[in-house]
C-alpha positions in Angstrom: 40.3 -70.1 -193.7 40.6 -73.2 -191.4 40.3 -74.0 -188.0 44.4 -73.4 -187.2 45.8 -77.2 -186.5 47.8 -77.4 -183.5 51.9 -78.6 -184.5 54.5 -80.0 -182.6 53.9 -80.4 -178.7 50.9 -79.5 -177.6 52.6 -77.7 -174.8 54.9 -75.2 -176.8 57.9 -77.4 -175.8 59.5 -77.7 -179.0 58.3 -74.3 -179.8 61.5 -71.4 -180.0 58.9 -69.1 -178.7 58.1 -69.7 -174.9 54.7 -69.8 -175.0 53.2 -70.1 -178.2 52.7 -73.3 -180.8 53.5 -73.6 -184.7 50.1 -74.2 -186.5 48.8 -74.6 -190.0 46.4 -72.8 -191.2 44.8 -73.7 -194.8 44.8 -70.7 -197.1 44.1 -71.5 -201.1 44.3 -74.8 -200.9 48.4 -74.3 -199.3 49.3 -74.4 -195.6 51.4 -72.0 -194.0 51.9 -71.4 -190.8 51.0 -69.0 -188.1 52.0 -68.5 -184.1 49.2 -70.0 -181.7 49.3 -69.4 -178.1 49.6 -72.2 -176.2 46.6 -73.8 -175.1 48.2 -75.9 -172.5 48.7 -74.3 -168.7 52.7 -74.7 -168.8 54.8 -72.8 -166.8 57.6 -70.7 -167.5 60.2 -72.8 -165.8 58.3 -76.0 -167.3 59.0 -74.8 -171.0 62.6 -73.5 -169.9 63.5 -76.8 -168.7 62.0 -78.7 -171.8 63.7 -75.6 -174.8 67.2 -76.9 -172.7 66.4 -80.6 -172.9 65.5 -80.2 -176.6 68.6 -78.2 -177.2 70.3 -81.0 -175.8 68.7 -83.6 -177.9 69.2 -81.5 -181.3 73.4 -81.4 -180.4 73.0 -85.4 -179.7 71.0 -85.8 -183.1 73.8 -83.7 -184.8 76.7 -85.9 -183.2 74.7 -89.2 -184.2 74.9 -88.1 -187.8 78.5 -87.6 -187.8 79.1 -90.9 -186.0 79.5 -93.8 -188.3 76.8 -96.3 -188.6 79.0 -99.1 -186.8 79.4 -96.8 -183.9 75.6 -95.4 -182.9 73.8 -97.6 -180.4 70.0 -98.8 -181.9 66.9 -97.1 -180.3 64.8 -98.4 -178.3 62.4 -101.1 -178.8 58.5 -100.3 -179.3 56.9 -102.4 -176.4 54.0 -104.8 -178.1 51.1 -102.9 -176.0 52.0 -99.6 -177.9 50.7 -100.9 -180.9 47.6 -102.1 -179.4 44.2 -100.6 -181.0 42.6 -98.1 -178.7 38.6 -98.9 -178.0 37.5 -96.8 -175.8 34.7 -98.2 -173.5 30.8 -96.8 -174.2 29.8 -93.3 -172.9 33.7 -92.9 -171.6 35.3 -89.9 -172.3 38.6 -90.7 -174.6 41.7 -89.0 -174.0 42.4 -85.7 -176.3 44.4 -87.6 -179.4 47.4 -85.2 -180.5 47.8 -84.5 -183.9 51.2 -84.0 -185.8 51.3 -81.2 -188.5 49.6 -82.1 -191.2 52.5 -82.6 -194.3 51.7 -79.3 -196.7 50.7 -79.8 -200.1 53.4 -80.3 -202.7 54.9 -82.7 -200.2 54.5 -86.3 -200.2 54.6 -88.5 -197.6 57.3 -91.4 -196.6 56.4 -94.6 -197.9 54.8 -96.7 -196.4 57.3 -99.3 -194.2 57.7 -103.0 -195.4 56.2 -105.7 -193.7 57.7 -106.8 -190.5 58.6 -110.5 -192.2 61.1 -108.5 -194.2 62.5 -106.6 -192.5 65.6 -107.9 -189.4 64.7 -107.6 -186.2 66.3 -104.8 -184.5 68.1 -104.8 -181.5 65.9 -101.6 -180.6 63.2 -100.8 -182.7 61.8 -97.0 -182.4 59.1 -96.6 -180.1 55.9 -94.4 -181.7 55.3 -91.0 -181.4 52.7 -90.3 -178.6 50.9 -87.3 -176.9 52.8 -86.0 -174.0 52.5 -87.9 -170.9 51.9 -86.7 -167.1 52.7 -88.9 -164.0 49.9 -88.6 -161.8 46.7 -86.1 -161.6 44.6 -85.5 -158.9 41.1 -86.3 -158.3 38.5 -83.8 -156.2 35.2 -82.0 -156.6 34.1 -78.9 -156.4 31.4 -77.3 -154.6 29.0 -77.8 -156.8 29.5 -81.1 -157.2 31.3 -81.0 -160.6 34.9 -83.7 -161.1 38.1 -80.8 -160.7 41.5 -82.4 -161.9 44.7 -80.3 -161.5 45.7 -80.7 -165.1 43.3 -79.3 -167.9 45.0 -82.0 -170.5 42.9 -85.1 -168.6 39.3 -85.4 -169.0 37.2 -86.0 -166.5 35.1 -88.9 -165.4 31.7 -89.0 -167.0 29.9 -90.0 -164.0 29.9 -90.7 -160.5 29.5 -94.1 -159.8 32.3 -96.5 -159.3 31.7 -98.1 -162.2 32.2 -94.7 -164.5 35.3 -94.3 -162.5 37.0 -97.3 -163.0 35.4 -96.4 -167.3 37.2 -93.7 -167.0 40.8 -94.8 -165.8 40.5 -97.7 -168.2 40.2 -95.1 -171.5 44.0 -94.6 -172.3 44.1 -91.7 -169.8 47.6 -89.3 -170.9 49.0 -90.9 -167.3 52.7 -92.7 -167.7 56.1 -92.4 -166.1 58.0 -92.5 -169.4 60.9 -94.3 -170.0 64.3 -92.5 -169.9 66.5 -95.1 -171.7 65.8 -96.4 -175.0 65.9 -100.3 -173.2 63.6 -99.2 -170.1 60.0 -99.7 -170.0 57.1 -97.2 -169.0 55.8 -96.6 -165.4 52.3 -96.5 -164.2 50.3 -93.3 -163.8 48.9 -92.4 -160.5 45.5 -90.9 -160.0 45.2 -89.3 -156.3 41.6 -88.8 -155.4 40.7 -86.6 -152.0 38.4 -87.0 -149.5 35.8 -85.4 -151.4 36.4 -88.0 -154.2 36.4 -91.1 -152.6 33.1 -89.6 -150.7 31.6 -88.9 -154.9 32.4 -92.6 -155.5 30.7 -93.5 -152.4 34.5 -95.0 -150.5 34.9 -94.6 -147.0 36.7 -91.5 -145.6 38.9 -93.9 -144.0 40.4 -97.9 -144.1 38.0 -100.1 -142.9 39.4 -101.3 -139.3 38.2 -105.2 -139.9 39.0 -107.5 -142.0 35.4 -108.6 -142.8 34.7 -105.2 -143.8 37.8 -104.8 -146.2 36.8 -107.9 -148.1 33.2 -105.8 -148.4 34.4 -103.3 -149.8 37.0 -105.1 -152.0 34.4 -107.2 -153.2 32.2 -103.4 -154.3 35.6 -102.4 -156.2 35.9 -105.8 -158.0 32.7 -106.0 -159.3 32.5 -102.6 -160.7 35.9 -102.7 -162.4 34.6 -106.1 -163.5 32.3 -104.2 -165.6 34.1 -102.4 -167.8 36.8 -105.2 -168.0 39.0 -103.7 -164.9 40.6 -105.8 -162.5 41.8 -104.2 -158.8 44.2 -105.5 -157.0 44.7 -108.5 -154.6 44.8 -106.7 -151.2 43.2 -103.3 -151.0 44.9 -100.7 -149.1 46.0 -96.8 -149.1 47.8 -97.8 -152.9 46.5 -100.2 -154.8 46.3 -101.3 -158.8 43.9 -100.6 -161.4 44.2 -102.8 -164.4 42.6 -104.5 -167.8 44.7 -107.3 -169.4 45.8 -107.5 -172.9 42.2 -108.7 -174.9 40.0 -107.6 -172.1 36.9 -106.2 -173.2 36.3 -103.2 -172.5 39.2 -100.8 -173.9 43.0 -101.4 -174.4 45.3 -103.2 -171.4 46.7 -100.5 -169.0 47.7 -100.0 -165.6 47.2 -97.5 -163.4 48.2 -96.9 -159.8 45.2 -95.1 -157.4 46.7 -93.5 -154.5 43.4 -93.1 -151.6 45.0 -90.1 -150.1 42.7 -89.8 -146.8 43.8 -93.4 -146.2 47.5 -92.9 -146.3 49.7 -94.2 -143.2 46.2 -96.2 -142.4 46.0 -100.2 -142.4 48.5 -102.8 -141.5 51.9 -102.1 -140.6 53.2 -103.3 -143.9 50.8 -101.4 -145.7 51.6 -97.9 -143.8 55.4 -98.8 -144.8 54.3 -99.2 -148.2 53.1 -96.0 -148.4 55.5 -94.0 -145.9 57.0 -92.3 -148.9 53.7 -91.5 -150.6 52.4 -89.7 -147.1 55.6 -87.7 -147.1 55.0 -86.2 -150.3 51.0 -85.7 -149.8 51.9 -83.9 -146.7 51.5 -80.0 -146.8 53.4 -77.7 -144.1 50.1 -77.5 -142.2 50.9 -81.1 -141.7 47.7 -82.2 -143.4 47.3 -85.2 -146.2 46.5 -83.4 -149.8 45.7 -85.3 -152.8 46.9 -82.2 -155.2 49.7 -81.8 -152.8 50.9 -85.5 -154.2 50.0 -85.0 -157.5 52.0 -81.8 -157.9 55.1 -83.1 -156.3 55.1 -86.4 -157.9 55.3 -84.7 -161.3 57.8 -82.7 -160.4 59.7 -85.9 -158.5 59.3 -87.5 -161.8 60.1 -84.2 -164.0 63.9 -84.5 -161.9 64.6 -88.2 -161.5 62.7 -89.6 -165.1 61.1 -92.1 -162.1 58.1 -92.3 -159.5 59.1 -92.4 -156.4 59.7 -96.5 -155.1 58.5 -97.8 -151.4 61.7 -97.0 -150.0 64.1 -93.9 -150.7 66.9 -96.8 -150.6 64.5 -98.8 -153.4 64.0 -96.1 -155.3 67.6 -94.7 -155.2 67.6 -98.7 -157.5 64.6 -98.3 -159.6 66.6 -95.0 -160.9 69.7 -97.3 -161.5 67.7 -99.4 -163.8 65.7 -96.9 -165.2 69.3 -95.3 -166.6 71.2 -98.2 -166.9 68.8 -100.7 -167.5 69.8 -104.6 -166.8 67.6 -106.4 -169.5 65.8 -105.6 -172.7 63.7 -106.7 -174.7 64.1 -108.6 -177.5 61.8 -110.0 -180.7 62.1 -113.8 -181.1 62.7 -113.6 -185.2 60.5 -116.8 -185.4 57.6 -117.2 -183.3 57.3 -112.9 -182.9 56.9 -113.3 -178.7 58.7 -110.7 -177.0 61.2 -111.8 -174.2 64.3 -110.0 -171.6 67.2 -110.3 -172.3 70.2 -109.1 -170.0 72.2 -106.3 -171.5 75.7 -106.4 -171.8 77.7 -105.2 -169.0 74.8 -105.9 -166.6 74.7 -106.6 -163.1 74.9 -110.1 -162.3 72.2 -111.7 -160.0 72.9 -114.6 -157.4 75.4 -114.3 -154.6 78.8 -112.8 -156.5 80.4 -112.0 -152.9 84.1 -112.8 -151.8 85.1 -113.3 -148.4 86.8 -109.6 -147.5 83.8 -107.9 -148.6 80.6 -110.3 -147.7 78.9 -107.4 -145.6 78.1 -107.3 -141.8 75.4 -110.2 -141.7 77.0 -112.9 -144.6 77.8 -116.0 -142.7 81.4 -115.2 -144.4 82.0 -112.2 -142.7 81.0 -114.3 -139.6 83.4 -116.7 -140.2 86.8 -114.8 -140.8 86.3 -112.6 -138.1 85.7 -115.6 -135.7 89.6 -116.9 -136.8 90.8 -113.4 -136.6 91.5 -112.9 -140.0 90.9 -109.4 -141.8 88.2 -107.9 -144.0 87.4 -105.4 -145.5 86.2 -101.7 -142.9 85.7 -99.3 -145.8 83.8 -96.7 -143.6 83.2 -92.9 -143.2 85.1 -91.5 -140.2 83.4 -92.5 -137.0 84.3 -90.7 -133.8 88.2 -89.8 -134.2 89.3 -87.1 -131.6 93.1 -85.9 -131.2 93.9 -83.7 -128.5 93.9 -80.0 -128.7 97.1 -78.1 -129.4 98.3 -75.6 -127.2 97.3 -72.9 -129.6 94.2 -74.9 -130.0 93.3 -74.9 -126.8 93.8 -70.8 -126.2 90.9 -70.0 -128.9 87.7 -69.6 -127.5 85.4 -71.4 -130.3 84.9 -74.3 -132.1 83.3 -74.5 -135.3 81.2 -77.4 -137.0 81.5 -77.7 -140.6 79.0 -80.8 -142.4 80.1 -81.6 -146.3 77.1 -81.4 -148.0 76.0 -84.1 -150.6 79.9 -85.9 -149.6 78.6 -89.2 -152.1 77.6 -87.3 -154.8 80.8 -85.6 -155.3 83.1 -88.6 -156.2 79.7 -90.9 -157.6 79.5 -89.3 -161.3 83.0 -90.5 -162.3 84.2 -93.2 -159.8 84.8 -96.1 -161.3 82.9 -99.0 -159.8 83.5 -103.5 -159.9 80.0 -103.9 -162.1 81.6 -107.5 -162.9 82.4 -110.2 -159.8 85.6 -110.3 -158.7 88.3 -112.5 -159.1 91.1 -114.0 -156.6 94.6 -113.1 -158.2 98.3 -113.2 -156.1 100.6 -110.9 -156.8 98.4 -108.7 -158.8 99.9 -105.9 -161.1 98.7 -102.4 -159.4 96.2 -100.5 -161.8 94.4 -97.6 -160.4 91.7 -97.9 -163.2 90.7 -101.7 -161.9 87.9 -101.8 -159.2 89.0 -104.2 -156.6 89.8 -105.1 -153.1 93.8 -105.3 -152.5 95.8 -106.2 -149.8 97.9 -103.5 -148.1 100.1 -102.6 -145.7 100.1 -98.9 -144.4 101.3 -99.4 -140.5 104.6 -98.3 -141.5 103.5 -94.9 -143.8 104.3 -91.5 -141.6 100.8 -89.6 -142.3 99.9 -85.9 -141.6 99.4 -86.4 -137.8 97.2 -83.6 -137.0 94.7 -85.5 -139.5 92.7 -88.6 -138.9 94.5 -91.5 -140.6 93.1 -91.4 -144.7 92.9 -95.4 -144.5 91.2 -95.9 -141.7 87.6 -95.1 -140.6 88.7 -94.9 -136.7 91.4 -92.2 -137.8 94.2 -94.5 -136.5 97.4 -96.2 -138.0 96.4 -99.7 -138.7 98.4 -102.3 -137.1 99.4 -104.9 -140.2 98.2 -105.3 -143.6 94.2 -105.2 -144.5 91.9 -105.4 -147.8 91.2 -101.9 -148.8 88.8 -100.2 -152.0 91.1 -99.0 -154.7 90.1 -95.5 -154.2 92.1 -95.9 -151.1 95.6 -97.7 -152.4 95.5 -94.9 -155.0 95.7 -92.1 -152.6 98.0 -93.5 -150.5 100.5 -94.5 -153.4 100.4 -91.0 -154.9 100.4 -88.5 -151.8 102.2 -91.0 -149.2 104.6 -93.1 -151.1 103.1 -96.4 -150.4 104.4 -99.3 -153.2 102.2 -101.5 -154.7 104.6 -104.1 -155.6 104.5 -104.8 -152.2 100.7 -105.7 -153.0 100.2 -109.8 -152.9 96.9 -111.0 -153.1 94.2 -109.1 -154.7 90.4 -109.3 -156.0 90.2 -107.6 -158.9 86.9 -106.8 -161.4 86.2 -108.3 -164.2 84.3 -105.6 -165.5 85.1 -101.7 -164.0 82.9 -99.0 -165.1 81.5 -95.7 -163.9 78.5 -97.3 -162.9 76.6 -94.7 -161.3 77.5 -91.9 -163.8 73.9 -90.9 -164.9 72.4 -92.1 -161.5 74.5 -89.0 -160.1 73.7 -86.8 -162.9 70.2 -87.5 -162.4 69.8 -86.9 -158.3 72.9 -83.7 -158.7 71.2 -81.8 -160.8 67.7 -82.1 -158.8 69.4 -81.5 -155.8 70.8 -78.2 -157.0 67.8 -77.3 -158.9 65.7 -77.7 -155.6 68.4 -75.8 -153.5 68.5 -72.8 -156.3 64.6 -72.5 -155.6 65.7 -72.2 -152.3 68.2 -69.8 -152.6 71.3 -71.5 -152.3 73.0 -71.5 -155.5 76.9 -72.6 -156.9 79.0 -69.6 -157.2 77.6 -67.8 -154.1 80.2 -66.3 -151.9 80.6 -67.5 -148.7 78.7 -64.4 -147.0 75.7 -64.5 -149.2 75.5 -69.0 -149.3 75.3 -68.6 -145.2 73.1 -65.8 -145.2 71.2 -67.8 -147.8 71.2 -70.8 -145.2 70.3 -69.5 -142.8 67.2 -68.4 -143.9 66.4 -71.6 -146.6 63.9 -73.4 -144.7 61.6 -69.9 -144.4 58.7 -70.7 -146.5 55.9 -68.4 -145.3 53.1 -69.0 -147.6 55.3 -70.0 -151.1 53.9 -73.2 -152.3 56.8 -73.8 -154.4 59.4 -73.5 -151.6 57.6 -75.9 -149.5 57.3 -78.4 -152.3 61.0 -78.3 -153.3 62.1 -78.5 -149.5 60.0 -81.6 -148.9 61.2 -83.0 -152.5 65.4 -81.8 -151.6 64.7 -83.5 -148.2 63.7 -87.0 -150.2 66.8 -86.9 -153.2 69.3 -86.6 -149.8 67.7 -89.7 -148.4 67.6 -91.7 -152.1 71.3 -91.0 -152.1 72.4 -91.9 -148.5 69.9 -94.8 -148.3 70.8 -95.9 -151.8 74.8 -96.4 -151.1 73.5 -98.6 -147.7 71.6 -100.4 -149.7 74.4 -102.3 -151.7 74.9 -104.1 -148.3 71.0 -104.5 -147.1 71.6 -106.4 -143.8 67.6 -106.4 -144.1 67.0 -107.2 -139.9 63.3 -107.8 -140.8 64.0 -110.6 -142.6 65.1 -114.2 -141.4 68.5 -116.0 -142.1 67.4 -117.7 -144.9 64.6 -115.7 -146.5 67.6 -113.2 -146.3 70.6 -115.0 -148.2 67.8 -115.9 -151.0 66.0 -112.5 -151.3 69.0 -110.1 -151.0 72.1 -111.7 -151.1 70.9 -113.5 -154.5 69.8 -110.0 -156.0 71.8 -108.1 -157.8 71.3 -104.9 -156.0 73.5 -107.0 -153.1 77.2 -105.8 -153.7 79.0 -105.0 -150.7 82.1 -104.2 -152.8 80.3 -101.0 -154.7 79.7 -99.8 -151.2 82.4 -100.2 -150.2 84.0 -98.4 -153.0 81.9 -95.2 -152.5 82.7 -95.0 -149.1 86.3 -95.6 -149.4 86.6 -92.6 -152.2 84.5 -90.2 -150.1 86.3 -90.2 -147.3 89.4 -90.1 -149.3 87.8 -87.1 -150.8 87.3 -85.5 -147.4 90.8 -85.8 -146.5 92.3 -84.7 -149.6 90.3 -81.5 -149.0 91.7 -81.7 -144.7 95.2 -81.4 -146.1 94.9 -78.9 -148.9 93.1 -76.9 -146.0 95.9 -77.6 -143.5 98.5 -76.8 -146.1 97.1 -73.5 -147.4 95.7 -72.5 -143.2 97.5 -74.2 -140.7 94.2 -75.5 -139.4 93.1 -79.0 -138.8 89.9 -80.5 -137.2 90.2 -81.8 -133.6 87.0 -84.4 -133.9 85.3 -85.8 -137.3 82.9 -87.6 -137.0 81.1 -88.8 -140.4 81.1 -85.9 -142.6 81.2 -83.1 -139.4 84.2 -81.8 -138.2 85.4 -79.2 -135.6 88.1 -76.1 -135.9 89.3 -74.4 -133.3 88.6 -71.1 -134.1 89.1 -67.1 -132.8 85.5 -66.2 -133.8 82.0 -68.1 -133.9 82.1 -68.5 -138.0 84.0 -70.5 -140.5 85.4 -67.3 -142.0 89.1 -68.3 -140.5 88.8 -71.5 -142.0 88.4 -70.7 -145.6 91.9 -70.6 -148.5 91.5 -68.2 -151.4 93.6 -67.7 -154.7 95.5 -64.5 -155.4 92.5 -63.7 -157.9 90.9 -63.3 -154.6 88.3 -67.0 -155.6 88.4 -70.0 -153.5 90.6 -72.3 -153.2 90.4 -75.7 -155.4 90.3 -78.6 -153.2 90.4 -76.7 -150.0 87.5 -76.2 -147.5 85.0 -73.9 -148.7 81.3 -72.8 -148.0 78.7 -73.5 -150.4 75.4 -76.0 -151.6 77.4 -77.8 -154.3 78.2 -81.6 -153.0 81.9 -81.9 -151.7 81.3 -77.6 -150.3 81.1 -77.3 -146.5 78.3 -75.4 -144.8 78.3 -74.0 -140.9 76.4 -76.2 -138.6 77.4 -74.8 -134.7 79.6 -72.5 -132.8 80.2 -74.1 -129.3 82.6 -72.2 -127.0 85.5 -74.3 -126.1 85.3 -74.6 -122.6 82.4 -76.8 -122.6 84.2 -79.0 -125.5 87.7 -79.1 -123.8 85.5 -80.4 -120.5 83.8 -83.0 -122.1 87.0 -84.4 -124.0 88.7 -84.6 -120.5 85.5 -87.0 -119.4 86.5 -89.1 -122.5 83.4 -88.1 -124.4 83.9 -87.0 -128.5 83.4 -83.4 -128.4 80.6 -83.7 -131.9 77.7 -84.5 -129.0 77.8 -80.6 -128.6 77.1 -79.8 -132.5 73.3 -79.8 -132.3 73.5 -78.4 -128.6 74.5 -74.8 -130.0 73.4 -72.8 -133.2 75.9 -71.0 -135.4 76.1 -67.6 -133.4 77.4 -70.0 -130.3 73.9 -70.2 -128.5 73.3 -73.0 -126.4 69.8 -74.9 -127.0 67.3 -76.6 -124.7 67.4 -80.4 -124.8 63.9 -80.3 -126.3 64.8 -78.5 -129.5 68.4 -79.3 -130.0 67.9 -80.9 -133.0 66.6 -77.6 -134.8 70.7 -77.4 -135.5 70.8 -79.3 -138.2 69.6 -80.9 -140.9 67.5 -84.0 -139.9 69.2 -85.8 -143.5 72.3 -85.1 -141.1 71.2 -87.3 -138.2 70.0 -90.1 -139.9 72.2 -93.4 -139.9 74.5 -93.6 -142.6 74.6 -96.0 -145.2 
């Protein structure tokens, strides 16, 4: 009998026993097949994860067959360097090759395919099959001196010197961000090397501090990627490129990106803001810079989003937009063979799209109509809107802070969003399902008057007609009577979408799978999500919690950052250099913002009424997404609206992790918050002055509560 022949992944993925792996043993000159534990170091939730996305790929295989031809959307293209040859450089070590099942005799195999000249070019051609891929490894030794990556599946350097190294990255290493939409393209691998690496190579521990000495040691990298047909990048830094061109000798083009770990938050100022991100996630509770630290929570970054992490959490809240709804693809010119983008349909358009209402704070527009006192668009969260107390109010010793948690990604997934420009019309015909700016007048609708005003970010009436977000003329037709015949000037989409449908799918479900680690989970009553809380950032010694609380910390910031972003008033850059590099992108759309903002703090309200219908309790002060109850008692308990079945509420205020849920921020007595309203202060400065049993806190650790995502400036 034979050597058994690993099938299927490698990895017991597609296996239906967690675990193991099909193979095919030879028996008689037939095959059959046999269990084989798996020889790859997977975990448990790993191959969970990976059975469920299989599962899910099976029941969209079984729909595509029952779809008509017409109807199914081609795969994805096969970029040119796939089909490249692999040479493997001399005494490098080549990456393990995986082998499909071997077809069983009796069987014959598919025919071979015809040429490419006769066949038509598809729109997406399938991409080959491949080993699996991993997005970054790290790089140490051991104490005796050996090479020690994290993950078994990549081989090891075969020698020490630079040049072996840079061998060894050029072999076709299994290193790749893979693409997550049949019109994206691949990402680089990272390797991350420690201190103890870059000493093995013979790097310094650290940057050099001059100049002279960078171009040194640049010059030392050059030369030995030179000879194995390796090129480094220009400028040399904490994260720089290692790559061969397509024809190079030496091996088969790739790219990868090598992170210096020791080096990180090192050099000049652009290049510590370069790699800001990168230190977070090399960072280990002890506050300490770990190359397997990054490795380990990149593939797990990448494992959740389907992307590496970008410079910015605001760019890579983008590089996720176009990794899921991808702008261009690629397409094979039928005559001359050359590959070349091509914009999708539907895509983003580039080049300044903006109209006057909706230009964003720094567009010379905006500048302009506010200078002859005319009216734009202030599509805002609630900022700083106080009422006075009520009598009853004012006799209850408490008040509570409740923060919405994740208040973006609850409307995101199904919103519908302008993706096309806009378009001037008078005397527009209302549709709630178009995406547009229209021009209202609300001063004269009676509102609930215990609650901030729904149209207005300062919480007050407005005094005449303004542009508002479509999310916002929609509520206010339906639950205040407003008529939009009364509407006459509009600027409507040409093109209205749920744009960010899979963006929010992707960054939901690793927020919740991060906060479940954590212990907070959907479906928790409101006892066990506080107690649960409360106690979420205790990590002890658990690797895992520590990893998925730095990584929970970073999908908050993509999504905050990543709405700002669609209005980048980019200070940094000059007037000019501005209006070309962001107002001429199309990640510059002031109008999307907008959009968001306006249906979240809709969203807000709509749960501030249902709360005040099914209670009798309003907020006093909001401010953003935090708001204060008068209460009897130091909890939220009071707060909270429950069905007859004895489950919460729908729509109403209720605890929890799930975006749109509320959790309990302070308790703060009410004597210091009814003093500091009669100053003329907004009572929120006390939130982070008190914890939630109603303890004041020094001035030096205030900030221990909340959340620090909760602090940051809002998009």
């Amino acid at each position: 009998m034979t050597e058994p022949r690993i099938a299927g992944c490698p990895d017991c993925m597609e296996s239906n026993r967690p675990g193991f792996v099909t193979a095919w043993v030879e028996e008689g000159g037939r095959m059959r097949p046999v269990w084989k534990r798996c020889p790859a170091q997977c975990t448990p939730q790993s191959r969970s994860a990976e059975i469920e996305r299989q599962k899910q790929l099976r029941a969209q295989r079984a729909a595509a067959a029952q779809t008509p031809a017409s109807e199914q959307e081609p795969a994805a293209p096969a970029r040119p360097e796939a089909q490249e040859p692999t040479r493997h450089p001399a005494g490098a070590r080549p990456a393990p090759a995986y082998r499909g099942r071997p077809t069983p005799a009796g069987r014959s195999r598919p025919a071979a395919p015809r040429p490419a000249a006769e066949r038509p070019t598809p729109r997406h051609a399938a991409a080959p099959a491949s080993a699996r891929r991993w997005p970054a490894v790290a790089l140490d030794v051991t104490d005796s001196g050996e090479w020690a990556l994290d993950l078994d599946q990549v081989p090891a350097p075969a020698g020490s010197k630079l040049a072996d190294w840079f061998a060894w990255l050029g072999t076709g290493l299994p290193l790749r961000v893979e693409r997550i939409h049949a019109a994206g393209r691949n990402g680089d691998g990272m390797v991350c090397l420690s201190a103890a690496a870059l000493k093995a190579l013979g790097l310094p521990a650290a940057l050099p501090a001059t100049d002279k000495a960078v171009a040194r040691l640049q010059e030392k990298l050059a030369k030995a990627a030179g000879a194995v047909g390796m090129e480094v990048s220009d400028e040399l830094g904490p994260i720089f490129h290692a790559f061969r061109r397509k024809g190079a000798p030496g091996g088969p083009r790739t790219s990868v990106r090598v992170v210096l770990v020791p080096w990180l938050g090192q050099g000049s100022d652009k290049q510590q803001a370069v790699a800001a991100l990168t230190a977070q996630l090399a960072t280990t509770p002890a506050g300490v810079l770990d190359a397997g630290t990054l490795a380990r929570r990149i593939r797990a970054f990448v494992a959740d989003l389907g992307v590496a992490p970008g410079v910015t959490p605001a760019t890579t809240s983008m590089l996720l937009l176009d990794a899921v709804r991808p702008r261009a693809e690629s397409v094979q010119d039928g005559q001359t063979g050359e590959w070349r983008p091509q914009l999708r349909e539907g895509a983003l358009p580039a080049g300044d799209t903006v109209v006057p209402p909706a230009a964003g704070a720094r567009h010379p527009l905006t500048r302009e109509l506010i200078s002859q006192g005319e009216a734009v668009c202030e599509e805002e969260d609630y900022k700083w809107w106080a009422r006075p107390l009520t009598e009853d109010e004012a006799r209850m010793p408490w008040a509570v802070a409740v923060d919405v948690c994740a208040s973006y990604l609850s409307v995101t997934e199904s919103l519908r969003l302008p993706a096309g420009p806009l378009q001037h019309e008078t005397d527009p015909t209302w549709d709630a399902k178009v995406a547009g700016l229209w021009w209202c007048d609300f001063s004269s609708l009676d509102v609930d008057e215990l609650l901030p005003h729904p149209a207005t970010f300062h919480g007050m009436r407005p005094q005449g007609p303004s542009w508002y977000a479509t999310p916002t003329v929609a509520y206010m037709t339906t639950t205040y009577g407003f008529d939009p015949d009364t509407i006459t000037e509009a600027y409507l989409s040409t093109h209205t979408v749920p744009l960010l449908k899979e963006w929010t799918g992707r960054i939901r479900n690793a927020y919740k799978r991060t906060y479940a680690i954590l212990g907070l989970e959907d479906g928790q009553s409101p006892e066990e999500f506080l107690d649960a809380y409360a106690r979420h950032k205790h990590l002890g010694d658990d690797i895992d919690r520590a990893d998925v609380l730095v990584l929970a910390t970073l999908y908050k910031q993509i999504y905050k950052s990543g709405i700002g972003k669609w209005a980048d008033s980019a200070v940094r850059l000059d007037e000019d250099d501005w209006m070309e590099r962001i107002v001429g992108s199309w990640q510059y759309r002031p109008e999307i913002r907008f959009h968001i903002i306006a249906a979240a703090r809709i969203g807000e309200h709509r749960r501030m009424r249902k709360t005040l219908q099914a209670t009798g309790r309003a907020p006093f002060s909001v401010n953003v997404d935090s708001k204060l109850y008068a209460t009897h008692n130091p909890a939220p308990d009071e707060l909270l609206a429950f069905t007859d079945q004895g489950k919460p509420l729908p729509g109403a205020l209720r605890m929890g992790i799930a975006p749109g849920s509320h959790k309990h921020e302070s308790s703060i007595p009410m004597q210091p918050v009814a003093e500091l309203m009669d100053a003329g202060e907004h009572p929120s400065r006390l939130t982070h002055s008190y914890t939630t049993h109603g303890e004041p806190l020094d001035d030096n650790d205030g900030g221990q509560a909340a959340d620090e995502d909760d602090r940051e400036e809002r998009p």
